[in-house]
C-alpha positions in Angstrom: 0.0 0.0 0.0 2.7 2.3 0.8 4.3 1.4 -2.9 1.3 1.1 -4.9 -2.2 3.3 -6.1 -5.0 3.0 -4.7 -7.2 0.2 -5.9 -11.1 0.9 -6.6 -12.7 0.5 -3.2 -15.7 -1.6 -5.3 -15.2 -5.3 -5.7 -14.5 -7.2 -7.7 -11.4 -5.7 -9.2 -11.4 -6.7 -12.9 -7.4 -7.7 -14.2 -7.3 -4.5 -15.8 -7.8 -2.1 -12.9 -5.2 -4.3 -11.3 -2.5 -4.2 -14.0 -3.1 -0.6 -13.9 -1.5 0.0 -10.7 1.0 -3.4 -10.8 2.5 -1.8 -13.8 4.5 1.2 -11.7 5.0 -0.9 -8.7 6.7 -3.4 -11.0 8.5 -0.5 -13.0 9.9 0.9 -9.7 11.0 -2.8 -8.0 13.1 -2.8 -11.6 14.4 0.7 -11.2 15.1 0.5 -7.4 15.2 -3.1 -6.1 17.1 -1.8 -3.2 14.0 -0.1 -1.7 12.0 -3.1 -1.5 12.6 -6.2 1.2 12.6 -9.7 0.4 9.4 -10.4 1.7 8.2 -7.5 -0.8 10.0 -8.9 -3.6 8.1 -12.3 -3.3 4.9 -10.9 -3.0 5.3 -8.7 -6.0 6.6 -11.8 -8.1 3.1 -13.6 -6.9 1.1 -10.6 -8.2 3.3 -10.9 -11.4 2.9 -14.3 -11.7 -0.5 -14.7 -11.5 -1.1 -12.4 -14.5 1.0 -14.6 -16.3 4.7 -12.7 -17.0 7.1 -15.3 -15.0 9.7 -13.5 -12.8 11.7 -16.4 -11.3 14.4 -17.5 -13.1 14.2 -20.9 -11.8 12.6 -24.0 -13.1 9.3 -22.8 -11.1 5.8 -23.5 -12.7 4.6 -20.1 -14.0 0.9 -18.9 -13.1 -0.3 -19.4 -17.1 0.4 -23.3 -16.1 -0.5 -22.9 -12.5 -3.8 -24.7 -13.8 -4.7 -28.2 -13.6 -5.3 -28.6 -17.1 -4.7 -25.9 -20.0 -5.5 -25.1 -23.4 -4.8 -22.3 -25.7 -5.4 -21.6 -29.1 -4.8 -18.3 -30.5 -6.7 -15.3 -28.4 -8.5 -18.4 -26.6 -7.7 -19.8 -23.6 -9.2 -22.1 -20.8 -8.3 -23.8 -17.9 -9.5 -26.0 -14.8 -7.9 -25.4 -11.7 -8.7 -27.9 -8.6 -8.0 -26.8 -5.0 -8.0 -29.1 -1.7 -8.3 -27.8 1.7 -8.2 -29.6 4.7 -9.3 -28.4 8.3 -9.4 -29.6 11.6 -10.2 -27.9 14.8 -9.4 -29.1 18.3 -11.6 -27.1 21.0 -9.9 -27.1 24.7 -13.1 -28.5 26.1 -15.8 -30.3 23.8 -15.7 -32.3 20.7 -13.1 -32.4 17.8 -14.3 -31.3 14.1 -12.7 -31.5 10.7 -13.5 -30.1 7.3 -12.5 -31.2 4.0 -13.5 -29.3 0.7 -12.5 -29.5 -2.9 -12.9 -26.3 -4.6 -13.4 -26.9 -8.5 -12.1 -23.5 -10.9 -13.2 -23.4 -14.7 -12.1 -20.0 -16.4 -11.9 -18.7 -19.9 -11.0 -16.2 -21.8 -11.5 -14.8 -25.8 -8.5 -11.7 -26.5 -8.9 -9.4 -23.8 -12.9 -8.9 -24.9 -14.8 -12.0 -23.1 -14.0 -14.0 -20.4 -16.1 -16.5 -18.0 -15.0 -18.1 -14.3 -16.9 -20.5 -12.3 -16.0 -21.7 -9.3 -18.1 -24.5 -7.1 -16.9 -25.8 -3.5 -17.9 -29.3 -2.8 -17.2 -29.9 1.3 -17.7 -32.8 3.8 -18.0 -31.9 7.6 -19.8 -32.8 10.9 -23.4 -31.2 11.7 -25.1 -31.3 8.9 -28.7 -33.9 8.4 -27.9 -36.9 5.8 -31.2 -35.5 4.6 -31.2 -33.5 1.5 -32.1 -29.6 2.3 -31.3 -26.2 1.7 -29.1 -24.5 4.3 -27.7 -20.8 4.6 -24.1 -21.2 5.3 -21.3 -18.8 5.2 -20.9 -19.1 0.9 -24.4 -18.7 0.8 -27.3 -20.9 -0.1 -26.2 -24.2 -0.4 -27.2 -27.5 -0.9 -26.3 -30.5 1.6 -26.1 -34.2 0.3 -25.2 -36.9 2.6 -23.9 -35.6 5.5 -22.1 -32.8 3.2 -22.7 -29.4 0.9 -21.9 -28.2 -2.5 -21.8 -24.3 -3.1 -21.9 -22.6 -6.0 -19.5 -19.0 -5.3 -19.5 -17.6 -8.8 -20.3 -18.3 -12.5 -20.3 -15.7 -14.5 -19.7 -14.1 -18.2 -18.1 -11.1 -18.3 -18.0 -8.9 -21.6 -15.6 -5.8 -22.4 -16.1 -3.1 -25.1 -14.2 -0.1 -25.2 -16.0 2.3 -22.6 -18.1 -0.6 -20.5 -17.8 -3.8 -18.7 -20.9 -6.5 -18.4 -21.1 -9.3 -16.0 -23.8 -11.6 -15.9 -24.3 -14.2 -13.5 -23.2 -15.0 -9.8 -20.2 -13.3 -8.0 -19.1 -11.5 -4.8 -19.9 -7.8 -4.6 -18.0 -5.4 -2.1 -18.7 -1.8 -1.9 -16.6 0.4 0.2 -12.8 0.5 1.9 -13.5 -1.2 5.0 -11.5 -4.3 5.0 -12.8 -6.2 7.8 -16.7 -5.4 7.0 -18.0 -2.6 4.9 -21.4 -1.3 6.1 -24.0 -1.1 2.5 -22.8 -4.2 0.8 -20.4 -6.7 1.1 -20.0 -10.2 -0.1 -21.8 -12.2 3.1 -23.9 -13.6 0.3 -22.8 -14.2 -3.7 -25.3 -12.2 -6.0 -27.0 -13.3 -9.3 -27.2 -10.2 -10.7 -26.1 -8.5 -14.1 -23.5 -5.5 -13.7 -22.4 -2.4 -15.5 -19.1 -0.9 -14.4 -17.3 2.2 -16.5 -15.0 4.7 -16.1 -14.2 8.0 -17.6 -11.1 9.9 -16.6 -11.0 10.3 -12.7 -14.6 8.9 -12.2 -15.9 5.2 -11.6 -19.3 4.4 -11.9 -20.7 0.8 -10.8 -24.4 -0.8 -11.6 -26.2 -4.0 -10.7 -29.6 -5.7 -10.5 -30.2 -9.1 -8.5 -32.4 -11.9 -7.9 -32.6 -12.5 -4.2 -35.9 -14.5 -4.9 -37.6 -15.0 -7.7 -40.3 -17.0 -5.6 -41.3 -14.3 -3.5 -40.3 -11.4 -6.0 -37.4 -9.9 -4.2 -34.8 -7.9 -6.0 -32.1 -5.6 -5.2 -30.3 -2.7 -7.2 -27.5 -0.8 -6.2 -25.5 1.8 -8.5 -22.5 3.9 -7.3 -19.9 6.7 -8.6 -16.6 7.4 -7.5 -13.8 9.9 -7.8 -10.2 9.4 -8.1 -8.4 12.6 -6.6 -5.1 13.8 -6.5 -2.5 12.7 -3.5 -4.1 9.3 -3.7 -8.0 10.1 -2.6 -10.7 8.5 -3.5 -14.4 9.8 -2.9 -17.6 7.9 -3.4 -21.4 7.7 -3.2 -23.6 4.7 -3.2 -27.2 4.1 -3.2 -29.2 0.9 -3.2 -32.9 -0.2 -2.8 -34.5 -3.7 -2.0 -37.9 -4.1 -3.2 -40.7 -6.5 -3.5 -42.9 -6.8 -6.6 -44.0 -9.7 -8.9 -41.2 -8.5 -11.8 -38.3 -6.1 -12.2 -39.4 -2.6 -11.9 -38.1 -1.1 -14.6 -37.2 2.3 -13.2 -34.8 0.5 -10.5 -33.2 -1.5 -14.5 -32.2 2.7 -15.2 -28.6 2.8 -13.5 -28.7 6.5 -13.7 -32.5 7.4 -11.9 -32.0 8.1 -8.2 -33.8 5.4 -6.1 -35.3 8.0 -4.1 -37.1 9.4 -6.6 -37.8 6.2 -8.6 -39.6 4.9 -5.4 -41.8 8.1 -5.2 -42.8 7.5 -8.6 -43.7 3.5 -7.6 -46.0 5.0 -4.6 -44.0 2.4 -2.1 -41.9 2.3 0.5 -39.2 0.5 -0.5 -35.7 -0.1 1.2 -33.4 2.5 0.2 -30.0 2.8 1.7 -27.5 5.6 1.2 -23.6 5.4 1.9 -20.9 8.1 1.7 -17.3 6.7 1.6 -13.4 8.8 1.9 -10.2 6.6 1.3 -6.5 8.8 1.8 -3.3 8.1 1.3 -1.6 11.3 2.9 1.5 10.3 3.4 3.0 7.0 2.1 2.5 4.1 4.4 -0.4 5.0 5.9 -4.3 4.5 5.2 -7.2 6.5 6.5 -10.6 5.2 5.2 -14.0 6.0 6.7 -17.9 5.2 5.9 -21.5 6.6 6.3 -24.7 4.5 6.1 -27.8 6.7 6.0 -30.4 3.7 6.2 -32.9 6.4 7.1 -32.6 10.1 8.2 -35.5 11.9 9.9 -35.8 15.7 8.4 -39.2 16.0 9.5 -39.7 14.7 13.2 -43.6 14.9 13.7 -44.5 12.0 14.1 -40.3 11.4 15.9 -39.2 8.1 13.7 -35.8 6.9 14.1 -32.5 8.2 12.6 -30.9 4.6 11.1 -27.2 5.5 10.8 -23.7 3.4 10.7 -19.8 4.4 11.1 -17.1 3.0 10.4 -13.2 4.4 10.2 -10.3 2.2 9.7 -6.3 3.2 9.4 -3.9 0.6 7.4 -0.3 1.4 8.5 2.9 -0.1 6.4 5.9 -0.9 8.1 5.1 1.5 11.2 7.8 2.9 13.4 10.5 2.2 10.3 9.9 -1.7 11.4 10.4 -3.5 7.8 7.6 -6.2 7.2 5.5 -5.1 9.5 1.7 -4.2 8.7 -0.9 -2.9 11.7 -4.5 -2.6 10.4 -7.2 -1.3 13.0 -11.2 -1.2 12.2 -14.3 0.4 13.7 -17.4 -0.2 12.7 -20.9 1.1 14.7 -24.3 0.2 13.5 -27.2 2.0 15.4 -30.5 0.3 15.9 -32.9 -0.5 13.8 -30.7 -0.4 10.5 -31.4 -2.3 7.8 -34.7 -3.8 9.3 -37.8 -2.0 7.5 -41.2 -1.3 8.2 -42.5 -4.3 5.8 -40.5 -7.3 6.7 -40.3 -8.3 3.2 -37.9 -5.4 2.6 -35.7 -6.3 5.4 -32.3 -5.8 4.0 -31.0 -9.1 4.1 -30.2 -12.2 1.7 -31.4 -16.0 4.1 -30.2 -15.3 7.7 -27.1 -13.0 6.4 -27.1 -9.1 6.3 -26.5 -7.8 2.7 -24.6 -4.8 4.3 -22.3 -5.2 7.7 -21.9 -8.8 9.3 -22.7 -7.4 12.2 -26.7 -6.1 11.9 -28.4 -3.5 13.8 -27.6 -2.5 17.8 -23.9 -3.4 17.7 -20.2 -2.2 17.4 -17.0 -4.1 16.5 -13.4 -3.2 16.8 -10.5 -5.4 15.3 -7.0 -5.0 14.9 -4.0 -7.4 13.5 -0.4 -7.1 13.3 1.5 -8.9 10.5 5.0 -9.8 10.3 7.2 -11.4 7.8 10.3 -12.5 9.0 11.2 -14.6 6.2 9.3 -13.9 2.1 7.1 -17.6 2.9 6.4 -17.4 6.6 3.6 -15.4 8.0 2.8 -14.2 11.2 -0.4 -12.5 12.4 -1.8 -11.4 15.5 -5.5 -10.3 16.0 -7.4 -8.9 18.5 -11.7 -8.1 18.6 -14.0 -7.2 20.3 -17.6 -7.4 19.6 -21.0 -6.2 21.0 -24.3 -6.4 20.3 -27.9 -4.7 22.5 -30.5 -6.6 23.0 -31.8 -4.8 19.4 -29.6 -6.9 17.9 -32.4 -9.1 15.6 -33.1 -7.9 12.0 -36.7 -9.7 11.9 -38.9 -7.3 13.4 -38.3 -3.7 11.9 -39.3 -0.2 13.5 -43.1 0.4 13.7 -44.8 3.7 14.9 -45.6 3.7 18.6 -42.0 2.0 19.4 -38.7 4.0 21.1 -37.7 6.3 18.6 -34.1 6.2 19.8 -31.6 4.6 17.9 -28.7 4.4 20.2 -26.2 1.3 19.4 -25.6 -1.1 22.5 -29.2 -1.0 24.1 -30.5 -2.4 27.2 -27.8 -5.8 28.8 -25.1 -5.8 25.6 -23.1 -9.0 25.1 -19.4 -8.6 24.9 -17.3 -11.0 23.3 -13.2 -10.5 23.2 -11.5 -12.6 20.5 -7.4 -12.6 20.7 -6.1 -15.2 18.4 -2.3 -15.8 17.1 -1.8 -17.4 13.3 1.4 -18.9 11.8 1.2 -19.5 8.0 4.2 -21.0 5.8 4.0 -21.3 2.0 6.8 -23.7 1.1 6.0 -23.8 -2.7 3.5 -21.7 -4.4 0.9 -25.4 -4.3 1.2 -26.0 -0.3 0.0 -23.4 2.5 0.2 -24.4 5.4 -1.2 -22.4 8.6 -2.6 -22.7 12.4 -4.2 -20.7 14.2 -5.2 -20.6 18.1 -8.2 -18.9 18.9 -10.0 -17.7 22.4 -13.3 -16.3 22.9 -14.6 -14.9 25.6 -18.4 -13.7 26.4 -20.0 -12.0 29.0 -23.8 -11.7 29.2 -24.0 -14.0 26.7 -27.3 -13.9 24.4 -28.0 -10.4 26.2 -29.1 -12.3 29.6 -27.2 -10.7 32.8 -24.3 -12.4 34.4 -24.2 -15.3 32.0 -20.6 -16.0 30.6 -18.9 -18.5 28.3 -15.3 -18.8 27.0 -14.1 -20.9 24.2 -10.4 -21.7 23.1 -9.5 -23.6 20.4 -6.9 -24.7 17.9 -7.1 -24.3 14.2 -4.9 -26.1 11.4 -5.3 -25.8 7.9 -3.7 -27.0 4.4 -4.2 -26.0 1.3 -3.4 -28.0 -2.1 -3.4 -26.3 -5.4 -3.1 -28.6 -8.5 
C-alpha cells in the first residue's frame, strides 16, 4: 500500500484495474530493487505471476500453467484449476471437528474482450442432516447431500467493449474501503445479478440488479460513482434499494435514476439505503478510510421516527515505526439500531439469515485490529485482537413500527461482549502448499443479552491448502 495506487474500493477488481497500478510498482521494484525487502520482492513476483509474466528464473511452474489442465489456441484460452483444503479444529473442552472441501475452478477467456470463471466448492464436515435440504451457510445458499454441501461462489460471463464492462451471472460484490466489514454491501452472500461498471477519466461508476428471490419477487439494485483525486484520494457515493414486486421494476433496470425518486414514482416504501465513503493516502505508508450509512434520516420529526445510521473508520499502516515487514490494520465499525430492518418485513435488507450490508446487523459495534510480520518472504505471522458487542436490538426480523422508542442508540438495554485474541502462523513452502494454524479464544459475558451469563471458548485451528 505504501508502494502502490489505490485500488477501486468496489469489488470485484477486474485484471485491468489491477494491472493498472502493478505496472508502476513493477517499473519501480526494476528501477530501485534496493528499496524493497525480500518479503516485498516475493509478494510482488506472486502478483506478477499470477497475471501470467514469469519472474523467477528458476525451473518454477509459471501462473499461465498454474492450472490443472490448460489449453490455448490463439486469443482463446481455458483452464480447470482444482483446490483441496483440509481443516481440523481441536476445542480445549468439547468435541473435535474436521473439514475437507475440494474447490473446482473453470475460467476462460477470448483476447482481452470476453472472459467467464466458475467456481463450485464441494465440502464434507460434521453437523449437517444426511437428509437432502437447503441450508444458509457462510458461501451462501447451499445445498447439503449426505452428510455434506456443495456451493456454488460464482459463475459468471463477463464482456468488455471499449467504454463498459458487463457481467452476468453469480459473483461477490463489495462496496466500500472497510477491510474487515464494509457497512451497504459486502460479499456475506454471492449475488446473481447482471452489472455495468465504466470509467471516464478520474470517475468510476458501478451498476447491478439481483435476484434474491424470484419466488417471492425480491430484488435488489445498487448503483454507485466514485472519484479518483489527487494525492491518492478516493471519494464515493452509493445508493441501493431492495424491493418486492411480482417483476423487475423497470425504473430501479435505469442505472442512472436516483432510487429515491424512482420509489416516489412506484408510490411504495421501499428499502433504500445511502452510503458516503473517503479513502487517503496522505502520506506513504499510511491509510485513512472511513464510511457513512444513511439507512434512514429523519428531516421532519412529527410524528419522531428513528435516525438509522452506521460508522465506520479504519487506518492501514505499512511498516510503522520504520519496522520492515510489518503491517498494523485497526477497524471500527458502529451500526445504530434499527438499521437495515424496515417497516415491511419483506424489505428487510438481508439475503437467508445474512445481512447484505455489515456482518454485524443493527444494535452493535465491532473493533478489530492485527499485526503482521514477515520475517522470512514464505512465513507469516499475524496477531489479532476483537472485540464485539451487540444490544438486545440486535435481531433484524422485526423492523421499526410507529408507537416504538424512537431512539436509535447502538448497545441498548444488557449488551453481550465477546473479546476474540487469536495468534496465526502460516508457511508457504511452494506456491501449491500453504500451510497455517491458528489458536483462537473467545470470551463472552452476558451471553445472548441475559445478565451475568458467561462463556469462553479456546480452540486450535490447522489448515492446508493443495493447489493442483
Amino acid at each position: 500500500m505504501g508502494k502502490i495506487a489505490c485500488l477501486p474500493t468496489a469489488r470485484p477488481w477486474t485484471r485491468g484495474e489491477a494491472m493498472k497500478v502493478l505496472k508502476p510498482l513493477l517499473q519501480r521494484l526494476e528501477d530501485e530493487p534496493a528499496a524493497f525487502s525480500g518479503s516485498d520482492r516475493y509478494l510482488i513476483g506472486k502478483l506478477k505471476e499470477e497475471f501470467g509474466q514469469p519472474v523467477w528464473d528458476d525451473k518454477r511452474r509459471t501462473s499461465a500453467d498454474k492450472t490443472a489442465l490448460s489449453f490455448s489456441d490463439g486469443g482463446k484460452h481455458i483452464g480447470l484449476d482444482l483446490s483441496l483444503i483440509e481443516k481440523g479444529v481441536l476445542p480445549r473442552e468439547g468435541k473435535r471437528s474436521a473439514e475437507s472441501e475440494v474447490v473446482l475452478e473453470a475460467l476462460g477467456a477470448y483476447k482481452k474482450s470476453f472472459a467467464f470463471d466458475e467456481q463450485i466448492t464441494f465440502a464434507h464436515t460434521g453437523g449437517f442432516s444426511r437428509v437432502d435440504s437447503i441450508v444458509v451457510l457462510p458461501r451462501g445458499l447451499s445445498q447439503t447431500w449426505r452428510g455434506g454441501w456443495i456451493s456454488v461462489d460464482r459463475a459468471y460471463f463477463r464482456a468488455r467493449f471499449p467504454w463498459i464492462e458487463v457481467e452476468a451471472g453469480r459473483d461477490n460484490l463489495w462496496w466500500g474501503p472497510g477491510r474487515y466489514g464494509t457497512l451497504l454491501l459486502s460479499d456475506n452472500m454471492p449475488l446473481d445479478a447482471l452489472s455495468l461498471s465504466a470509467s471516464f477519466g478520474i470517475a468510476r461508476m458501478n451498476y447491478f440488479h439481483a435476484t434474491l428471490s424470484a419466488n417471492q419477487g425480491h430484488y435488489l439494485a445498487g448503483h454507485r460513482l466514485s472519484l479518483s483525486l489527487p494525492r491518492r484520494t478516493q471519494v464515493g457515493f452509493s445508493e441501493t434499494v431492495l424491493y418486492a414486486a411480482r417483476n423487475p421494476e423497470p425504473t430501479y433496470l435505469n442505472p442512472l435514476i436516483p432510487y429515491y425518486a424512482a420509489q416516489h414514482l412506484r408510490g411504495v416504501e421501499d428499502n433504500i439505503l445511502w452510503n458516503f465513503e473517503l479513502e487517503t493516502v496522505p502520506v506513504s505508508g499510511i491509510k485513512l478510510y472511513g464510511e457513512l450509512l444513511m439507512d434512514d434520516y429523519q428531516y421532519e420529526h412529527d410524528p419522531p421516527a428513528p435516525n438509522k445510521l452506521g460508522y465506520l473508520a479504519g487506518i492501514y499502516l505499512v511498516n510503522p515505526f520504520g519496522l520492515p515487514n510489518l503491517d498494523l490494520k485497526g477497524e471500527y465499525a458502529r451500526i445504530n439500531r434499527w438499521v437495515y430492518t424496515h417497516i415491511d418485513s419483506n424489505n428487510t435488507y438481508v439475503y437467508g439469515r445474512h445481512p447484505l450490508g455489515h456482518w454485524l446487523g443493527p444494535d452493535a459495534d465491532d473493533f478489530w485490529a492485527s499485526l503482521t510480520f514477515r520475517p522470512y518472504p514464505r512465513w507469516t505471522l499475524e496477531g489479532i485482537y476483537e472485540l464485539e458487542r451487540h444490544g438486545e436490538g440486535r435481531g433484524l426480523a422485526v423492523g421499526w413500527h410507529p408507537g416504538d422508542d424512537p431512539a436509535t442508540r447502538a448497545l441498548s438495554g444488557v449488551v453481550e461482549k465477546a473479546q476474540k485474541p487469536a495468534l496465526r502462523i502460516a508457511y508457504e513452502p511452494t506456491w501449491w502448499l500453504n500451510v497455517s494454524v491458528e489458536d483462537r479464544y473467545r470470551d463472552v459475558k452476558n451471553l445472548g443479552n441475559v445478565a451475568n451469563l458467561s462463556s469462553s471458548q479456546n480452540e486450535l485451528e490447522g489448515k492446508l491448502r493443495l493447489n493442483f
